[in-house]
C-alpha positions as CSV (number, residue, x, y, z in Angstrom):
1,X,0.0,0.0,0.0
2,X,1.0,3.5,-0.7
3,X,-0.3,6.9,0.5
4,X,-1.0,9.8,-2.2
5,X,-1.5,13.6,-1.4
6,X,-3.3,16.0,-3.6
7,X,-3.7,19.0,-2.7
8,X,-6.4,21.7,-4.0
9,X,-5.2,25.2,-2.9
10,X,-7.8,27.7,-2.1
11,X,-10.3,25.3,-2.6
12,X,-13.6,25.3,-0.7
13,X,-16.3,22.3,-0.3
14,X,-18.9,22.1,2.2
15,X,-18.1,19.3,5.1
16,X,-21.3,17.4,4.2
17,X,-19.8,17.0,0.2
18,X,-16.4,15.9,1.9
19,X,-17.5,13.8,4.3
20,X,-19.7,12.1,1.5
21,X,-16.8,11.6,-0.8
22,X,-14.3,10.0,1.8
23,X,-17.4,7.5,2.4
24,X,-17.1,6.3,-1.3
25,X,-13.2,6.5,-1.3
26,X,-13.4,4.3,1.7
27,X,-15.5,1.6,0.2
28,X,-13.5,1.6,-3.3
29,X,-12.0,-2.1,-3.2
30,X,-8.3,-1.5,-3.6
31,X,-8.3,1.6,-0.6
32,X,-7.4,1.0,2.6
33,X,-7.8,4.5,4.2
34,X,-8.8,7.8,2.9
35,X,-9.6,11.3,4.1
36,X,-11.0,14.4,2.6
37,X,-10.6,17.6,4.8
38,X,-9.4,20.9,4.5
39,X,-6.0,21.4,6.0
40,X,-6.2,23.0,9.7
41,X,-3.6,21.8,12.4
42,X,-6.3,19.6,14.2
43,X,-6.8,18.1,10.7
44,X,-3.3,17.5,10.3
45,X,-3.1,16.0,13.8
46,X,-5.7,13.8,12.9
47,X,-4.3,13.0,9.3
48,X,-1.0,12.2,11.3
49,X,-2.8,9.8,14.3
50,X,-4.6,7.7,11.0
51,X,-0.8,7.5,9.7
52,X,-2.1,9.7,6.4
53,X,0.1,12.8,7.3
54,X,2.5,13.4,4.2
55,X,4.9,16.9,3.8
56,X,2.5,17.9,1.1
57,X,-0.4,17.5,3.6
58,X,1.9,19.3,6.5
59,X,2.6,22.4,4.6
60,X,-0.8,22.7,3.4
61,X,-2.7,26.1,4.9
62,X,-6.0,26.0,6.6
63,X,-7.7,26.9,3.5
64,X,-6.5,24.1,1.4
65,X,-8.5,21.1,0.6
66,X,-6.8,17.7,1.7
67,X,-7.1,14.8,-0.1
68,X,-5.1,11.2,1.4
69,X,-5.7,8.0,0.1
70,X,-4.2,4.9,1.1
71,X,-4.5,2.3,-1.6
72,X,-2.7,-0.3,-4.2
73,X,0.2,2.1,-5.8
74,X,-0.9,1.0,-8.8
75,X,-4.5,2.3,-8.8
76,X,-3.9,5.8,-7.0
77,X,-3.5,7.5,-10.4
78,X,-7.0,6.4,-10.9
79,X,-8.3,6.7,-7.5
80,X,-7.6,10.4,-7.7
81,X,-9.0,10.9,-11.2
82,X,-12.5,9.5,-9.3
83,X,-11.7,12.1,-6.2
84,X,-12.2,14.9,-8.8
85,X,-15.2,13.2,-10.1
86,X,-17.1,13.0,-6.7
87,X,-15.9,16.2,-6.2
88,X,-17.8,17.8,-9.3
89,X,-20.7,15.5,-8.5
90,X,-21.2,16.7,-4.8
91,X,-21.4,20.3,-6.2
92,X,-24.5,19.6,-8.3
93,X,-27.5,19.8,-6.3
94,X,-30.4,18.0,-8.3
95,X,-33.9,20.1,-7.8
96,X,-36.2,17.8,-9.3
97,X,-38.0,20.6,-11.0
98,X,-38.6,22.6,-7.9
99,X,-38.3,25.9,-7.3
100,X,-36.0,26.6,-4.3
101,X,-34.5,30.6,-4.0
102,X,-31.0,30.6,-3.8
103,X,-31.3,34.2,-1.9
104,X,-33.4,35.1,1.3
105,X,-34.9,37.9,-1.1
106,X,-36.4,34.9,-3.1
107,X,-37.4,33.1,-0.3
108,X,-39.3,35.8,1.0
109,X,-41.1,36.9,-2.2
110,X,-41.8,33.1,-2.5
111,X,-43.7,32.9,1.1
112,X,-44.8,36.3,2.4
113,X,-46.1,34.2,5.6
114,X,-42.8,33.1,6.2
115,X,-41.7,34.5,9.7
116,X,-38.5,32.6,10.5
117,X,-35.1,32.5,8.7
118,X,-32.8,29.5,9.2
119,X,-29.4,30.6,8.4
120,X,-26.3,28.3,8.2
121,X,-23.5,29.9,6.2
122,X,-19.6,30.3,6.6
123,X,-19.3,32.6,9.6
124,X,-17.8,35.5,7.9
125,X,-21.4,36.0,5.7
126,X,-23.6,34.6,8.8
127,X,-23.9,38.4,10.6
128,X,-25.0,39.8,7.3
129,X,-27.8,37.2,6.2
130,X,-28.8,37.6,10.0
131,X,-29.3,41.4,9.9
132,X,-30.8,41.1,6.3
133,X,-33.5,38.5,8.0
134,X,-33.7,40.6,11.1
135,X,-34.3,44.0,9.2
136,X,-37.2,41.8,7.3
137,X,-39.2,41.2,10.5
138,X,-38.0,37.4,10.6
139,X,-37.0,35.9,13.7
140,X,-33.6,34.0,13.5
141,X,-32.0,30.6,14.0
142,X,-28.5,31.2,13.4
143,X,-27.1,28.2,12.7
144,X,-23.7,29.5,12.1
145,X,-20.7,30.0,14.3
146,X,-17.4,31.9,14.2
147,X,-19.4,35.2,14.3
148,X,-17.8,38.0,16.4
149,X,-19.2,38.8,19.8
150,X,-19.4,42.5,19.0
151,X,-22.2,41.4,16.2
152,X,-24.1,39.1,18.7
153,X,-24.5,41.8,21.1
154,X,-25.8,44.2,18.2
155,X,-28.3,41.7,16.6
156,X,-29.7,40.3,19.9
157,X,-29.8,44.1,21.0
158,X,-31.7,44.7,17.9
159,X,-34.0,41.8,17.9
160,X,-35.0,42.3,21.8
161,X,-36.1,45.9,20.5
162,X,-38.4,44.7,17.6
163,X,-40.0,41.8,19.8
164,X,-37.8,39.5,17.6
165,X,-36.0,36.3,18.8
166,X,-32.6,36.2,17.4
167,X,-31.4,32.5,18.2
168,X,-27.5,31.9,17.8
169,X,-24.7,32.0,16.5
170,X,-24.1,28.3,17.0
171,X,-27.9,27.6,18.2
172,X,-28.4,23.9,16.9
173,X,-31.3,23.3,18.2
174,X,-35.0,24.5,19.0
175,X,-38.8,23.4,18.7
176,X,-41.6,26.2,17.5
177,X,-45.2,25.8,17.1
178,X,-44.3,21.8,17.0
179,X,-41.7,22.7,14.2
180,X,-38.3,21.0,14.5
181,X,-35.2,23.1,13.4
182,X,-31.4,22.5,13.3
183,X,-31.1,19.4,15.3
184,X,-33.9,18.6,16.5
185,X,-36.0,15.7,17.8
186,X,-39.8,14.8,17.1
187,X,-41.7,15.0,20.4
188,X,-45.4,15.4,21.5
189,X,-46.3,18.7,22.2
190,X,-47.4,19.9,25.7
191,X,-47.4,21.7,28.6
192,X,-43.2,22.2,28.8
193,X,-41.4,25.4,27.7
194,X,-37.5,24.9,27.5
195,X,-34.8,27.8,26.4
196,X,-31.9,26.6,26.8
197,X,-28.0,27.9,25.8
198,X,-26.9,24.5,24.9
199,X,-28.4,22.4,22.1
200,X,-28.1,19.1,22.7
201,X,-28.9,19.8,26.4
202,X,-32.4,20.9,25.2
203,X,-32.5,17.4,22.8
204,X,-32.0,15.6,26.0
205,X,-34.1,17.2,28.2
206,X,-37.3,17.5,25.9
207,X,-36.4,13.7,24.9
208,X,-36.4,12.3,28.4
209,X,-39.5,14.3,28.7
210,X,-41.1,12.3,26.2
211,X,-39.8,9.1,27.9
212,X,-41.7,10.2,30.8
213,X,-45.2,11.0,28.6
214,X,-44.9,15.0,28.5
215,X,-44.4,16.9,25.8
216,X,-43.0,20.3,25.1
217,X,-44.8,23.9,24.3
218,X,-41.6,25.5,22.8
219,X,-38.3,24.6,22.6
220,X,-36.1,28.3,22.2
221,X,-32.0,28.1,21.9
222,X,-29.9,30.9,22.4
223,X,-26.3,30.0,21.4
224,X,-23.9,29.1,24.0
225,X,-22.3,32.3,24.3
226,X,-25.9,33.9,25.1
227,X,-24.9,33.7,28.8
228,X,-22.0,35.6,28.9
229,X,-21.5,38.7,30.9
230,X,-21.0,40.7,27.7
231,X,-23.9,40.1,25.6
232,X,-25.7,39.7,29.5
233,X,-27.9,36.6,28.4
234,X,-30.4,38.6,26.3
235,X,-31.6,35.8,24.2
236,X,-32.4,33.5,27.4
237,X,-34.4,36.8,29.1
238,X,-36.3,37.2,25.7
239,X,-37.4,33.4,25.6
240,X,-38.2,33.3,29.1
241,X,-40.8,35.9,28.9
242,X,-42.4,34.8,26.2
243,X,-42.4,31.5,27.8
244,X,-44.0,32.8,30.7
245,X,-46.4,35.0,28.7
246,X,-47.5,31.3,27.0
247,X,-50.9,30.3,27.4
248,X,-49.9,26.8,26.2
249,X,-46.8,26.7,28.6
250,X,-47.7,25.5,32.0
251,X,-44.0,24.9,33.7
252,X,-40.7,26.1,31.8
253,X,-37.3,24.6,32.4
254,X,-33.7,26.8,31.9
255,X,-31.1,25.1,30.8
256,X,-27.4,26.4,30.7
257,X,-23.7,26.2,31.8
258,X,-23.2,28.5,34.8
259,X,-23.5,32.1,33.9
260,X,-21.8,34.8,35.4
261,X,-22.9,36.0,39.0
262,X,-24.7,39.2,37.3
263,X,-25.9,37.4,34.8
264,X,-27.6,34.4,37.1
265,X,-29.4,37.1,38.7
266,X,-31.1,38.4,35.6
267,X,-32.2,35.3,34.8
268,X,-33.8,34.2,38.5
269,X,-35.2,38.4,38.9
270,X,-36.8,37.6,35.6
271,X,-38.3,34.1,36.9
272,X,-39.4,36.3,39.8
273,X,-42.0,38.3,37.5
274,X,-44.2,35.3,37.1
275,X,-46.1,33.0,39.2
276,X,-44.8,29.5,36.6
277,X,-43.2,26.8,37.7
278,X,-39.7,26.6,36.9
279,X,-36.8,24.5,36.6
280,X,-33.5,26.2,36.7
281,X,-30.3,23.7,35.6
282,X,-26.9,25.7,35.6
283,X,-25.0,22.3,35.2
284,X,-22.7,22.1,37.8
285,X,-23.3,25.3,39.6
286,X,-23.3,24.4,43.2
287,X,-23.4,27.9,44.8
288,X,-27.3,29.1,43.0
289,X,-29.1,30.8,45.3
290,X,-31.9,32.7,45.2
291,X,-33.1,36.4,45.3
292,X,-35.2,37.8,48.0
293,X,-37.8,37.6,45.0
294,X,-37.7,34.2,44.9
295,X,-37.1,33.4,48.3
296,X,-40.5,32.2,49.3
297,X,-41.2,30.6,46.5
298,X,-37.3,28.8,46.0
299,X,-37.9,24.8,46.4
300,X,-41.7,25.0,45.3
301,X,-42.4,26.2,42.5
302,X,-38.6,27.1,41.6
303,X,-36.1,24.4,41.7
304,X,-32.7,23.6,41.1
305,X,-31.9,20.8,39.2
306,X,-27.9,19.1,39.3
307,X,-28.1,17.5,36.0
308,X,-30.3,17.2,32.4
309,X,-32.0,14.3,33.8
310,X,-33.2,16.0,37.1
311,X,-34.3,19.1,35.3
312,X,-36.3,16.9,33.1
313,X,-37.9,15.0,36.1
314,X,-38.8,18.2,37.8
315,X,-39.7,19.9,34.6
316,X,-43.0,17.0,34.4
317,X,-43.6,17.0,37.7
318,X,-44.0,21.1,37.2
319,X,-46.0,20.7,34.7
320,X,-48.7,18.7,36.7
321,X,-47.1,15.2,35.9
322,X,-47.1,12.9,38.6
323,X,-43.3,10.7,38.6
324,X,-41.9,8.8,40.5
325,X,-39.5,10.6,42.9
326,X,-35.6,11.3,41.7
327,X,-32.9,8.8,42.9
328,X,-30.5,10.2,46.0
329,X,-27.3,11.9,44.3
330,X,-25.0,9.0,44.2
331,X,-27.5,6.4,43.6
332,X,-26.5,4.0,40.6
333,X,-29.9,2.1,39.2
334,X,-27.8,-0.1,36.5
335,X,-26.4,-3.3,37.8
336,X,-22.7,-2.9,36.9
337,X,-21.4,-6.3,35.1
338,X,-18.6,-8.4,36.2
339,X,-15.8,-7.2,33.7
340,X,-12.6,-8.9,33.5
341,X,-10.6,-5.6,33.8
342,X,-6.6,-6.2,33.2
343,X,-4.8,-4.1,36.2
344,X,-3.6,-1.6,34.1
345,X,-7.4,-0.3,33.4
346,X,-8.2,2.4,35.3
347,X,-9.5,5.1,33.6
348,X,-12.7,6.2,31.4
349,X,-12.8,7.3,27.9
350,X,-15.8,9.7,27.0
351,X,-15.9,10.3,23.3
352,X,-18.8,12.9,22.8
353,X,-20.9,14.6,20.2
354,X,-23.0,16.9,21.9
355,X,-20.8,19.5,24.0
356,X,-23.7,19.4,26.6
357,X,-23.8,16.2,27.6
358,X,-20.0,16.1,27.5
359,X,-20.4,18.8,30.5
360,X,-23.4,16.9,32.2
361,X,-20.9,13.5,32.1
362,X,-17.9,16.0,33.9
363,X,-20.3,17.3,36.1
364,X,-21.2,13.3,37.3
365,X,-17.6,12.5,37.6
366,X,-16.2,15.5,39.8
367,X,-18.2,14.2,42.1
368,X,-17.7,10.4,41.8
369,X,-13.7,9.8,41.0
370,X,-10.8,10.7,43.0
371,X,-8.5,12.0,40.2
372,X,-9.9,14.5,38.1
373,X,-11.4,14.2,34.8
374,X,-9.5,15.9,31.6
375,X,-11.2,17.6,28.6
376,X,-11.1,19.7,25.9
377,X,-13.9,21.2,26.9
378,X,-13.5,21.0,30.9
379,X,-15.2,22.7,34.0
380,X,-12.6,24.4,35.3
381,X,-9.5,25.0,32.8
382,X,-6.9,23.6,35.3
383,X,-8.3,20.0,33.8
384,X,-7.8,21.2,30.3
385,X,-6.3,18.5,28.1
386,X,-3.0,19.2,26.8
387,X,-3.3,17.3,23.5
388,X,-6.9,16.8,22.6
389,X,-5.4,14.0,20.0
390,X,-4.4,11.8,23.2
391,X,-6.6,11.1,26.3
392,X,-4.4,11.3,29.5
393,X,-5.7,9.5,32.8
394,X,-9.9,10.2,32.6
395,X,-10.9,12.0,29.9
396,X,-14.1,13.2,28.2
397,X,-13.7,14.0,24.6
398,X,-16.1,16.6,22.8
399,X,-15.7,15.6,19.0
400,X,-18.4,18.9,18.3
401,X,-16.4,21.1,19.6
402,X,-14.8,23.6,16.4
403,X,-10.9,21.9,16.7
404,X,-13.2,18.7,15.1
405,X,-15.6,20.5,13.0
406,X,-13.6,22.8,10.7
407,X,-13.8,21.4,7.0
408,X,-15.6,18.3,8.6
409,X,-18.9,17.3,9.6
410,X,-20.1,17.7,12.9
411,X,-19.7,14.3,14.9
412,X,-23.9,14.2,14.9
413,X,-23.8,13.5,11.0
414,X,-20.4,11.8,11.1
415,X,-18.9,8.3,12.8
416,X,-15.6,8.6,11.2
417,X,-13.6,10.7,13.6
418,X,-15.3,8.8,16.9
419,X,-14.8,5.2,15.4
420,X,-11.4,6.4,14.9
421,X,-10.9,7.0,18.0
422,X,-13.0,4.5,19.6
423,X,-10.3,2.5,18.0
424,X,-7.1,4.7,19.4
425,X,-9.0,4.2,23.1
426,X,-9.5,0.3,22.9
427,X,-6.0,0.1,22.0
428,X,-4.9,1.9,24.7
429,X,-3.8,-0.4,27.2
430,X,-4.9,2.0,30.2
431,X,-8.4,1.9,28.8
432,X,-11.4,0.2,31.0
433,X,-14.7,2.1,30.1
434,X,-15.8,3.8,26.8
435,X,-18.6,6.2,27.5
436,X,-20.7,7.7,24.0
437,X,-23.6,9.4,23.3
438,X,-25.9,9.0,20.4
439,X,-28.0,11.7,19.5
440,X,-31.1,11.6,16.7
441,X,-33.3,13.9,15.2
442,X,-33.4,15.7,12.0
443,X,-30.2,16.7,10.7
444,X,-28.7,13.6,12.7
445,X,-26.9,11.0,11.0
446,X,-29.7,8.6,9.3
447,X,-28.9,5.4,11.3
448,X,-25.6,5.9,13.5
449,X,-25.8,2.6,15.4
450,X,-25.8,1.0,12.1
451,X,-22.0,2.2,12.2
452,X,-21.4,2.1,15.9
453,X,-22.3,-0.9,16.5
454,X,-19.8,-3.0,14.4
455,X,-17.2,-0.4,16.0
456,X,-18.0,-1.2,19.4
457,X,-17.9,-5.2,19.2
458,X,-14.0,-4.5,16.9
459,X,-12.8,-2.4,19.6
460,X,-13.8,-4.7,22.5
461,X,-12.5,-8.0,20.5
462,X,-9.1,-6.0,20.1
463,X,-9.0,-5.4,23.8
464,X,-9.7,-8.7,24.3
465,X,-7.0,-10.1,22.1
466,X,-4.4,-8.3,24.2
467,X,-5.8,-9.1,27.7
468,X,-8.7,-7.7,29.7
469,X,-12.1,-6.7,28.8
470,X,-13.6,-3.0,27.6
471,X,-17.1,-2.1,29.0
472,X,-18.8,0.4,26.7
473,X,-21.5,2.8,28.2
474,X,-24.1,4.8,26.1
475,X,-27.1,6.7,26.3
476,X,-29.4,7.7,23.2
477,X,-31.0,10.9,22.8
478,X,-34.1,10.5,20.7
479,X,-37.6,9.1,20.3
480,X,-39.2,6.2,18.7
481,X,-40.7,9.0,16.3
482,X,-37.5,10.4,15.1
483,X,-36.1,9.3,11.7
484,X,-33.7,6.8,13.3
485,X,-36.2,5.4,15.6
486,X,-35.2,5.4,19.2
487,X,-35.4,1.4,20.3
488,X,-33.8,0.2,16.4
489,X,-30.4,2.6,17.6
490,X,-30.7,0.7,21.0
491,X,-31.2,-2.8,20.4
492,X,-28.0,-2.4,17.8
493,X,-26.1,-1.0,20.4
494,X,-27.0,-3.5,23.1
495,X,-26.5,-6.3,20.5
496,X,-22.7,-5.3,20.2
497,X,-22.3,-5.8,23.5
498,X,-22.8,-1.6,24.8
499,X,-24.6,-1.2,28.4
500,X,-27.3,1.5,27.3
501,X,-29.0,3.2,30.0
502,X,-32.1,5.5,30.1
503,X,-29.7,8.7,30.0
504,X,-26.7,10.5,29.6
505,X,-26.4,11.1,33.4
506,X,-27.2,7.6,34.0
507,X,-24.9,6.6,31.6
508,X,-21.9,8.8,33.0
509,X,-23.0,7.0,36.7
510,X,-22.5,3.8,35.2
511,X,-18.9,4.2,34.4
512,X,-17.9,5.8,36.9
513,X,-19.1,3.1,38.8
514,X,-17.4,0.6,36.7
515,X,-13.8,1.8,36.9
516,X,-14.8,2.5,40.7
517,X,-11.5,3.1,42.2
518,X,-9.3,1.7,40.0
């Protein structure tokens, strides 16, 4: 086998077309390994770990389109010839005949009842389309990230002015009038409001809710940054009012990472001006306490909740729905297995796609393991990872966050970079538990188990082969509505051998339980 560079200066391709055209390098006969991403130093780093690295690739700039194929050195010349091919071919989009604007103008002149704009563009153009949809009357789900601070704080400053929501930048995820958008899951509507600063946090949440026979009123997102002291959570303010002025909205949950101390108290003085039950989850916040204008009312009809899962419980039980009380902090309901660990195994592995449940799982762990838990994304930055390439003693990974996702898919649509590294963990001879999330919905990947699955049982048979045992935890965010269907993703995960449990906070329990004190 030889390995083959070409690179494509200047050359931009959306991650969806990439990722596409990898997947039919991939399953050419005569290639072993091939990647297609545009050349940024966690690309590279990734390039290097999958032994695809070459000094073409490693002088490439960020802006350069990567393409590394492992294969038979006497097929490579055609190999690449196909690259351009499926390159070409991802860049026609077929309409079938109908019409579809190509400019917000259009789509506006084509529905003058429209009153929401989607926009996911490269950040640099995602401020303008925003203001242009804004300026139009439309409220705005700004899928987009990379936009600069200074233009969130205008546009939500403009929007909270006009009576306008103005979701994002980098808000994945909310639920309208029963309408999924971004990623999104398909749940009953009912008496629930949720805003939330965290997409996949609101997923869980209104999923679990679901589980437990409620459904949801509105689902608003804010973008992560919402919360910070500069732009002085705006977005959450805007969506909690109009939760609370929501006829159809009998008990509202919050959903965030902890804001600043100024900004906390906006959002509990605004819970003050209604009468609502509400949920309030700053995920691992242990110092929230109330106003004087919440005082009486702080443990009845306003409560903290520690994790997703809690604030989903209480969120029901706010809404009128009569559940079964919580389990005590602590408490593990799965019956751990009797695994065969080697005594080098002693840490956990958490490879993540949603950034929120990534938190959730730190949050479970603080509290649970002696030694601390590295991440690229960690509570407190004296745990930050040094190399998020490497794990190094406990370590939660969060695949969405943007070192993964530039000029690739986000881990939601794509398996490749966790199998990967599902594979880098099992091999890893300080490896005892793998912990993943799966999350559906629209925009999700179409069957993710499907790919999983076969992942998870090669990964435990290579730990296996060199002594010991790998447990694998996971949780699945999703109904048996969405696309993927809830119990299909489960029953393939279980069949490979994965614990699955009814949460990602249950799931984080679990293995922290099984590597105990190891």
């Amino acid at each position: 086998m030889a390995i083959k560079t070409l690179i494509k200066r200047s050359e931009y391709h959306d991650s969806v077309s990439l990722m596409l055209v990898a997947r039919e390098l991939t399953q050419m006969a005569q290639v072993e390994d091939a990647s297609v991403v545009m050349a940024t130093e966690a690309n590279k780093g990734l390039l290097k770990n999958a032994g695809l690295l070459t000094p073409e690739a490693e002088a490439a700039s960020p802006n350069d389109l990567v393409i590394a194929v492992k294969a038979a050195e006497d097929a490579l010349a055609v190999i690449l010839e196909e690259v351009e091919r499926l390159l070409q071919a991802k860049q026609t989009v077929v309409m079938g005949g109908e019409f579809r604007p190509k400019t917000l103008n259009g789509a506006v002149k084509a529905d003058a009842e429209a009153n929401l704009a989607v926009i996911s563009v490269a950040g640099r153009y995602a401020a303008a389309e925003a203001w242009d949809a804004l300026l139009r009357g439309l409220h705005v789900l700004l899928f987009s990230d990379n936009v600069s601070l200074e233009d969130e704080i205008a546009l939500k400053q403009y929007a909270v002015e006009h009576g306008l929501l103005m979701m994002g930048p980098g808000a994945g995820t909310a639920i309208l009038n029963g309408v999924a958008l971004g990623f999104a899951n398909v749940v009953p509507q009912g008496p629930v409001g949720i805003v939330a600063a965290a997409g996949t946090g609101l997923q869980e949440v209104s999923c679990l809710l679901a589980k437990y026979g409620v459904g949801l009123s509105q689902g608003i997102g804010t973008g992560g940054r919402d919360l910070k002291e500069a732009v002085g959570g705006l977005m959450m303010l805007a969506g909690l009012k109009a939760l609370q002025e929501d006829p159809h909205t009998a008990g509202i949950v919050v959903v965030s990472k902890p804001p600043s101390a100024a900004v906390t108290r906006k959002i509990l003085e605004q819970i003050a001006l209604a009468d609502k039950p509400t949920v309030v989850c700053f995920l691992g916040s242990d110092t929230l306490l109330p106003p004087d204008s919440l005082a009486a009312r702080w443990g009845k009809t306003v409560q903290a909740a520690h994790t997703l899962e809690e604030a989903a419980r209480l969120g029901a039980q706010a809404a009128g729905s009569s559940l079964i009380k919580l389990p005590q902090t602590g408490q593990v309901l799965e019956v751990l297995p009797k695994v065969r660990f080697a005594p080098e195994q002693r840490y956990l592995r958490g490879l993540f796609s949603g950034g929120t449940l990534c938190y959730e799982a730190q949050v479970i762990w603080r509290d649970r393991l002696k030694t601390p838990v590295l991440s690229n994304a960690p509570l407190e930055a004296v745990n930050q990872l040094p190399d998020s390439l490497h794990s190094q003693g406990h370590t939660a990974i969060d695949l969405g966050e943007e070192e993964f996702t530039v000029g690739r898919p986000h881990p939601m649509i794509d398996n490749d970079l966790r199998i990967r590294r599902l594979m880098q963990e099992a091999t890893d001879t300080e490896t005892a538990v793998i912990m993943l999330d799966v999350v559906l919905g629209y925009g999700a990947h179409p069957d993710p188990a499907a790919e999983l699955a076969p992942a998870i049982q090669q990964a435990r048979a290579l730990r296996q082969a060199a002594g010991g045992e790998l447990a694998v935890a996971a949780s699945v965010t999703g109904t048996d509505d969405d696309p993927q269907k809830l119990s299909r993703q489960i029953h393939l995960l279980e069949q490979a051998g994965a614990v699955v449990c009814e949460s990602n906070a249950a799931a984080a329990r679990w293995a922290g339980a099984a590597v105990g004190d190891r």
